[in-house]
C-alpha positions in Angstrom: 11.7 -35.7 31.4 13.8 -35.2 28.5 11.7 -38.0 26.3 8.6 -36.6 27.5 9.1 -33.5 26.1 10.2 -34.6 22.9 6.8 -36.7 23.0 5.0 -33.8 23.9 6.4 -31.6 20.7 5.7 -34.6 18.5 2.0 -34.7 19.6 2.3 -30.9 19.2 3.5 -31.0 15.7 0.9 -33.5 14.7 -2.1 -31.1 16.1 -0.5 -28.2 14.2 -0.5 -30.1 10.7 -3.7 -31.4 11.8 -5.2 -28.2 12.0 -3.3 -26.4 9.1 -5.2 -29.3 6.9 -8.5 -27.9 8.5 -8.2 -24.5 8.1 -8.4 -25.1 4.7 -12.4 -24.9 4.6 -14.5 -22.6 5.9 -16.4 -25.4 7.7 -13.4 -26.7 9.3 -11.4 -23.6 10.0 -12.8 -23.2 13.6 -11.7 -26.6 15.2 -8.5 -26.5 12.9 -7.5 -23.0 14.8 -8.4 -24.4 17.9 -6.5 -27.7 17.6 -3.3 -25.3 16.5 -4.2 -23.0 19.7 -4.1 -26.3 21.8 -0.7 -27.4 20.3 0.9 -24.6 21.0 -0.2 -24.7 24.8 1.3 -27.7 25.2 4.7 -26.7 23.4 4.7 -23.7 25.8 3.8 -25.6 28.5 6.2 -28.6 27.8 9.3 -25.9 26.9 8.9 -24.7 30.9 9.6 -27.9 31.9 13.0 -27.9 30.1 16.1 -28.0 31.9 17.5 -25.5 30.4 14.9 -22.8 31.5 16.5 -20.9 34.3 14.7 -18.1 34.9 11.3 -18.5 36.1 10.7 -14.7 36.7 11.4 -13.3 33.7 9.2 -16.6 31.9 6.3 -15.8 33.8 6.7 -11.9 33.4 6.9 -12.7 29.5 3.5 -15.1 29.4 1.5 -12.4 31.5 2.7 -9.5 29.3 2.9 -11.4 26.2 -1.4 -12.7 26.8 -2.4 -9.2 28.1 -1.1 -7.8 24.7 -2.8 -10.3 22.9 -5.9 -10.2 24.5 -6.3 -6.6 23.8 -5.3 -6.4 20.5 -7.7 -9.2 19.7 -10.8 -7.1 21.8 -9.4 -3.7 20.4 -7.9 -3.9 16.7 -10.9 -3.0 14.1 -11.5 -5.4 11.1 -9.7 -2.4 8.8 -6.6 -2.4 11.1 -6.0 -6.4 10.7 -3.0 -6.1 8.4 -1.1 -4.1 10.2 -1.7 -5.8 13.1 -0.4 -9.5 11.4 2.2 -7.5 9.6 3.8 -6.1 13.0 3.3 -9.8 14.7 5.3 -11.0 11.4 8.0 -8.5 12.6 8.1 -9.1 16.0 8.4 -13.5 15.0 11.3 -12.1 13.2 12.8 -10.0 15.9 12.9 -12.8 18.1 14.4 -15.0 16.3 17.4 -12.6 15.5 17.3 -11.6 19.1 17.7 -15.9 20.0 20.2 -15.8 17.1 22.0 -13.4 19.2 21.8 -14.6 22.6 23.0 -17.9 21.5 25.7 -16.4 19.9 26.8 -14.5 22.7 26.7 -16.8 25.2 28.5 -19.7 22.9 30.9 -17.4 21.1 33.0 -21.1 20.3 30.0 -22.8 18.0 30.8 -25.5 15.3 30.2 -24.6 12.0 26.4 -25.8 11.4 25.4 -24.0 14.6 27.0 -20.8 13.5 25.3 -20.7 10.0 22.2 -21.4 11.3 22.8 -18.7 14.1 23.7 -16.5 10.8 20.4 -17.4 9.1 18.5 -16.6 11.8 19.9 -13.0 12.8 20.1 -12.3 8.7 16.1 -13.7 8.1 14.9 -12.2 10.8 16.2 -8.9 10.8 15.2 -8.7 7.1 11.6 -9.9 8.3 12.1 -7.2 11.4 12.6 -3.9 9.7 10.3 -5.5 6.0 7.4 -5.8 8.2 7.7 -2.2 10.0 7.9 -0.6 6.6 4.5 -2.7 5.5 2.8 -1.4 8.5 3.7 2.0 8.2 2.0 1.9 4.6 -0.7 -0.1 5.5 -1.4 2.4 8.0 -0.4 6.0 5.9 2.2 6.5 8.3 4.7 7.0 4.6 3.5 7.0 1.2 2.2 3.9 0.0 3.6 4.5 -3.4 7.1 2.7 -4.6 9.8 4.6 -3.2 13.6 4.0 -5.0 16.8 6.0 -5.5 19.3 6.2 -7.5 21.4 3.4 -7.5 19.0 1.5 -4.9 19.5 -2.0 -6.8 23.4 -1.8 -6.8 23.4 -0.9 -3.6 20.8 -3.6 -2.3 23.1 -6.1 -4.4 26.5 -5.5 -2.6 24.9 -4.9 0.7 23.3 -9.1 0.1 26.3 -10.3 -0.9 28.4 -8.9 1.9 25.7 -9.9 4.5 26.1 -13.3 2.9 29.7 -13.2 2.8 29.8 -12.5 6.7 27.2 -15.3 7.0 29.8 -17.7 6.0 32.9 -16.0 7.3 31.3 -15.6 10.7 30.3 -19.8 10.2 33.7 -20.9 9.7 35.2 -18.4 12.1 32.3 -17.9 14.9 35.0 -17.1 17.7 36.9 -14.1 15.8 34.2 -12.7 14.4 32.3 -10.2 16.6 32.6 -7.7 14.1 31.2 -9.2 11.2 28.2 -10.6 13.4 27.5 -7.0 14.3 27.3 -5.9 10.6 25.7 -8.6 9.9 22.7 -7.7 12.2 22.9 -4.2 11.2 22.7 -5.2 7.1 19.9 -7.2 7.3 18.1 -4.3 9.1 19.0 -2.3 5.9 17.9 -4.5 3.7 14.5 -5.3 5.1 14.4 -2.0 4.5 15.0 -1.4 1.6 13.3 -4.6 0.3 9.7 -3.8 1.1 10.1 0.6 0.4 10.0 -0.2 -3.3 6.9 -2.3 -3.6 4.1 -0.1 -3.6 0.8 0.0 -2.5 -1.7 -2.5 -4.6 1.5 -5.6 -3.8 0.5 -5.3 -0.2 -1.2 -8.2 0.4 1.6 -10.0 -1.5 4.2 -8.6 0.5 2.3 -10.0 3.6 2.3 -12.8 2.7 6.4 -13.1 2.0 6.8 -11.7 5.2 5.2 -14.4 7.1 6.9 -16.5 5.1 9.8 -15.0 6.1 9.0 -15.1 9.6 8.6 -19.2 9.6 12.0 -19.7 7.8 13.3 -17.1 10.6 11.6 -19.5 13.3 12.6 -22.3 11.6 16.5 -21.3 11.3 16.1 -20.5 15.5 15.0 -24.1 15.8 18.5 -25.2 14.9 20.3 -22.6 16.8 19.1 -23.9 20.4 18.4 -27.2 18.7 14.0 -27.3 19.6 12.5 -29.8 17.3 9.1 -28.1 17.1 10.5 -24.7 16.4 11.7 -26.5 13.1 8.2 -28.2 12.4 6.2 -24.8 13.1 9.2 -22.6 11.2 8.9 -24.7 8.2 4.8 -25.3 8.0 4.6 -21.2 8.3 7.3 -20.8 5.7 6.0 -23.2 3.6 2.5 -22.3 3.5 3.5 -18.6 3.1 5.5 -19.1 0.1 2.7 -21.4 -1.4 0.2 -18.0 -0.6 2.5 -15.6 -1.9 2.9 -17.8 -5.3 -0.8 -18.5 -5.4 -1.7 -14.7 -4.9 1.0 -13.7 -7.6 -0.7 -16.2 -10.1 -3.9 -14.1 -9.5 -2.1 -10.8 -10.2 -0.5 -12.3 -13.1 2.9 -11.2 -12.0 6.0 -13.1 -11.1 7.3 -13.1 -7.6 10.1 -11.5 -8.6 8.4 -8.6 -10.5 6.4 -7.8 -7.2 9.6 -7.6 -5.3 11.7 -5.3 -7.6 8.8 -3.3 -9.4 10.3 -0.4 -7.7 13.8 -0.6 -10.0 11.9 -1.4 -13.3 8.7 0.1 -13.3 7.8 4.0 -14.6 5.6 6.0 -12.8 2.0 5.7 -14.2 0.6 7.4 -17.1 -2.7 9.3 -16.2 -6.0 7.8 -17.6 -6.5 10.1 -20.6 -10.1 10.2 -19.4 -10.6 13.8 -21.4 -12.5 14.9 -18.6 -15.7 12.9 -18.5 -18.4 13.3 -15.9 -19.7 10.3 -13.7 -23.1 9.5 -13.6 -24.6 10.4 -10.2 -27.5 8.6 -8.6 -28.5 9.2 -5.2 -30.2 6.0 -2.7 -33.5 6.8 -3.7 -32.8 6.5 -7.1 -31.0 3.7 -7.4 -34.1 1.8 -6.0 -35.6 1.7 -9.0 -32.5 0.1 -10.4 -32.2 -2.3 -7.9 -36.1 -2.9 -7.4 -35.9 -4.8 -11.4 -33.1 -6.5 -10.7 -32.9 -10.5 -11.1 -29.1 -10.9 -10.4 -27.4 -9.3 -8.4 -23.7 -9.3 -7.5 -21.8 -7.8 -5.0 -18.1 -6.9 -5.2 -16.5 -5.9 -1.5 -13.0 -3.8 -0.9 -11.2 -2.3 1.2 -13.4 0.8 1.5 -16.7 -1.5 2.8 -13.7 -2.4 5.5 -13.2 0.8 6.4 -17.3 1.6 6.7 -17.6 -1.4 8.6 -20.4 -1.9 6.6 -20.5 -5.7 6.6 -23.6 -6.0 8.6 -25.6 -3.6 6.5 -24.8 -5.5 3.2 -26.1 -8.6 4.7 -29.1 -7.0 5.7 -29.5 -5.5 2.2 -28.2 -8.9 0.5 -31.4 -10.3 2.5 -33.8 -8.0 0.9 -33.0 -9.0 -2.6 -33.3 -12.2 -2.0 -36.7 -12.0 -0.1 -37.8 -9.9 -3.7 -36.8 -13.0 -5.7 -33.1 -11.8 -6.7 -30.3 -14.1 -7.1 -27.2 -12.8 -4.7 -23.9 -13.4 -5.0 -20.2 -12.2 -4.0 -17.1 -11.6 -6.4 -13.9 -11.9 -4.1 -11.0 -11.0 -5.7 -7.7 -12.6 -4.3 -6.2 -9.8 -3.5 -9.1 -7.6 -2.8 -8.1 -5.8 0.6 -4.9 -5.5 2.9 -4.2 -8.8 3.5 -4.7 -12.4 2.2 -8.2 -13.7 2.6 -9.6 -9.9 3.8 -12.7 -9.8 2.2 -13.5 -13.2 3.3 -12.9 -12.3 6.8 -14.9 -9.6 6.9 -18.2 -11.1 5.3 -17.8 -14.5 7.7 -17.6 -11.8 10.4 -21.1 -10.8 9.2 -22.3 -14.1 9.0 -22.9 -13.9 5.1 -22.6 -18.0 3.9 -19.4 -19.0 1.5 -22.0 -20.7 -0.2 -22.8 -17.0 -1.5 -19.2 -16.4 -2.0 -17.6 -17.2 -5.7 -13.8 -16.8 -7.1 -13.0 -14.2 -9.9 -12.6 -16.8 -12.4 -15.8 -18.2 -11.9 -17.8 -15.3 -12.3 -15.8 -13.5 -14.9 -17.2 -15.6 -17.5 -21.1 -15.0 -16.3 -20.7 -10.9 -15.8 -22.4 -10.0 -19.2 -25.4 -12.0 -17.2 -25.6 -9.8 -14.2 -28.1 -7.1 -13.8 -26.7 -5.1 -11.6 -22.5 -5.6 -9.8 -22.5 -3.3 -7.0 -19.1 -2.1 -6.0 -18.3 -1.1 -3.0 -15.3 0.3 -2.0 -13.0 -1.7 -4.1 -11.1 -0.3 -6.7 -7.8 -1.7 -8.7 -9.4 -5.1 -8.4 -12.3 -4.0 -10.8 -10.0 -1.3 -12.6 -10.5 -2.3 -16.8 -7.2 -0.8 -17.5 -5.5 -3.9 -16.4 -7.1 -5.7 -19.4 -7.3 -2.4 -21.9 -4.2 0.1 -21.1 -1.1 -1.2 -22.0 0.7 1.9 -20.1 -1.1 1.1 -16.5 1.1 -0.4 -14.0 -1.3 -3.0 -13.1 -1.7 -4.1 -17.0 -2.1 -7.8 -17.5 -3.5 -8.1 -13.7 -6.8 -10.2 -13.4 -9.5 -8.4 -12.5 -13.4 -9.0 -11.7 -14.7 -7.8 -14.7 -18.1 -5.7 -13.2 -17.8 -3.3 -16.2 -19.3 -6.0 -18.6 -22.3 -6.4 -16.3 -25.3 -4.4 -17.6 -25.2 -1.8 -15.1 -22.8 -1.1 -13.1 -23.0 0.7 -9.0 -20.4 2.1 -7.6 -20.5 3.2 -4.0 -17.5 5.3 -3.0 -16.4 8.4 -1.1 -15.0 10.3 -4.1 -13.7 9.4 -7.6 -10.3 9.0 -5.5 -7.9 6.8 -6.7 -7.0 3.4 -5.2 -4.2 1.8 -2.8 -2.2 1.6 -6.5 -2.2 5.1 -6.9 -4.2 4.8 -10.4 -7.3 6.3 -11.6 -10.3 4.1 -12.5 -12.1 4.7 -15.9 -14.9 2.4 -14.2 -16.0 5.2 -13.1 -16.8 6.8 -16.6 -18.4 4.1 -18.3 -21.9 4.6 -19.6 -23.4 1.4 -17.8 -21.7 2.7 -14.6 -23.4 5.2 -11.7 -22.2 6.4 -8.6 -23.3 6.7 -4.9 -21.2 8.8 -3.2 -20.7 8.4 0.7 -20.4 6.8 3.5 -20.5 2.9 2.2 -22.6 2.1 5.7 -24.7 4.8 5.8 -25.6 4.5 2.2 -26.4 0.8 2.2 -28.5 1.4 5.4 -30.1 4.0 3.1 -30.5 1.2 0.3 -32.0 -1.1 2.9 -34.6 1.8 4.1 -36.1 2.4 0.3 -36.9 -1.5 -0.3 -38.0 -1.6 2.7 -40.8 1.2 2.3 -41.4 -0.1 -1.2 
């Protein structure tokens, strides 16, 4: 039985690289999530074979729970509420690894040394991941401010509160049996500094953060593996903490910023200076006469954010995308990398609308064609099209790539209010003489958009 299950994780592993590979393209994502989805049936169903499971009850009780939760947030969480929804199942894979970190502890007090570091890891990773990804979800959602949020002497403190969490790492490995005490600290510390790792990063690092925390929660998975000695746990742990680390590098490449600048912007950075925008009035259009504009236009690009999220107004740019095509316009859609709450947001939302990636094209690409665009329609997005991270020095998000929609000839911006972004920082888009603005609803005045060329 033993060797079978060992087979049966090896087979396991192999479907979950497998499909990892295939999620890598659009076309291949489906069978690549379902070939994961199958490999992890058969580690679940292989681990309740194991000898070591003694508790059937409390198993069984945990699988129905555990896919009654699952299949309601997946029928229930909206497309806006997705990244708080991965950021709390990031905490929760790090919870449980501390919680095995724990147990194992607990109930093997007399552990060698390799056992009790990795039971150390394991409690220190995922409580960091824990308490990191509570903190993200509670400013994804506006529960706290999303802004970076320090005080005085936050870095010393962060720094002495590591080093003794990693000095009772290694005490508590070469001294598992004596040291209750420094286990219990230890599990309180890394709480603290989850903590106070993510309540400095503010608001427009989101999706980086993220990112780091799943990252986090593999290497968590990964060090739990080697506590109770699972093979696959090891495999999976490391291909999530891989691939999140290789996300979170790619995604800070795209916002120009080191990894360790996203992580301790809170200590070094100064509070924004305003847009010295000497009060300048936006140009207002309204639906009907932005028809006009859009009636002429040849090329056409579109560039989603969060805000077309929260409209849920997916469906009705596809509907509207269609129209300019049927009058002869070429359409196309600017996704920047970090555009959204979470990695890959944008690109999410439009597959959800059925809009083709062939449509789809990367910041870099279509930075260099802009000047050749008729008309960029914004909607909803905000620092990712903000020209103060190529013009202000003093913005925070100076030296960030952006899509550059101000060099297109005209600009349409369709927002709520002149509201700043999730980075807190005012948009002198907004002002520009090639730019206009449709206030509202982004749904309702899309579905507006699509009645005018429909009439006309």
């Amino acid at each position: 039985m033993t060797a079978l299950i060992e087979i049966t994780y090896f087979f396991s592993a192999i479907l979950f690289i497998v499909g990892l590979k295939l999620l890598g393209s659009p076309s291949s994502a489906y069978r690549g999530n379902a070939l994961s989805s199958f490999g992890m049936v058969l580690a679940v169903v292989a681990t309740l074979f194991h000898q070591e499971i003694v508790s059937w009850d409390w198993i069984i009780a945990g699988i129905a729970l555990g896919s009654a939760l699952g299949f309601y947030c997946a029928k229930s969480v909206k497309m806006t509420e997705m990244p708080e929804m991965v950021a709390l199942l990031n905490g929760l894979g790090g919870l449980s690894s501390l919680l095995v970190g724990c147990a194992f502890y607990y109930e093997n007090p007399q552990v060698s040394f390799l056992p009790a570091l990795s039971i150390c890891l394991s409690i220190l990773i995922g409580g960091v991941t824990f308490t990191g990804s509570v903190i993200a979800w509670a400013k994804l959602c506006g529960v706290i401010m999303t802004r970076s949020r320090t005080f005085p002497g936050q870095k010393t403190f962060m720094l002495l509160l590591l080093t003794a969490a990693l000095a009772s790492s290694v005490l508590g490995s070469l001294f598992p049996a004596e040291s209750n005490l420094l286990y219990t600290f230890l599990i309180a510390g890394s709480l603290i500094l989850g903590l106070l790792f993510v309540l400095p990063i503010g608001g427009a690092d989101m999706p980086v953060v993220i990112s780091l925390l799943n990252s986090y929660s593999g290497l968590a998975a990964c060090a739990s593996g080697f506590v109770i000695q699972n093979n696959l746990l090891i495999v999976s742990g490391s291909l999530v903490g891989a691939s999140g680390i290789i996300l979170t590098s790619i995604m800070c490449k795209a916002m120009n910023r080191s990894l360790f600048h996203v992580l301790f912007q809170g200590f070094f950075s100064v509070e924004s200076l305003e847009q010295k925008l000497e009060k300048k009035i936006a140009k207002k259009l309204t639906p009907q006469d932005a028809y006009y504009l859009l009636e002429s236009a040849r090329s056409i690009l579109i560039v989603p954010g969060y805000g077309l999220a929260v409209a849920q107004a997916q469906h009705a740019v596809k509907e509207l995308s269609a129209l300019f095509l049927e009058n002869g316009a070429e359409v196309r859609y600017a996704i920047h990398p970090v555009a959204g709450r979470m990695p890959g947001h944008m690109n999410v939302l439009l597959a959800e609308a059925g809009i083709s990636y062939d449509h789809l094209i990367e910041m870099d690409d279509i930075n260099p064609l802009m000047s050749t665009i008729d008309v960029c329609i914004v909607i909803g997005a905000n620092d990712v099209v903000n020209p103060s991270a190529k013009e202000d020095q003093n913005s925070a998000i100076y030296g960030m790539p952006i899509i550059e929609a101000h060099q297109a000839k005209q600009v349409l911006v369709l927002k709520r209010s002149l509201a700043s972004g999730f980075a807190g920082i005012e948009n002198p888009l907004f002002f520009r003489e090639n730019t206009s603005m449709i206030f509202g609803d982004a749904k309702m005045t899309l579905q507006l958009l699509v009645g005018e060329l429909k009439k006309k």
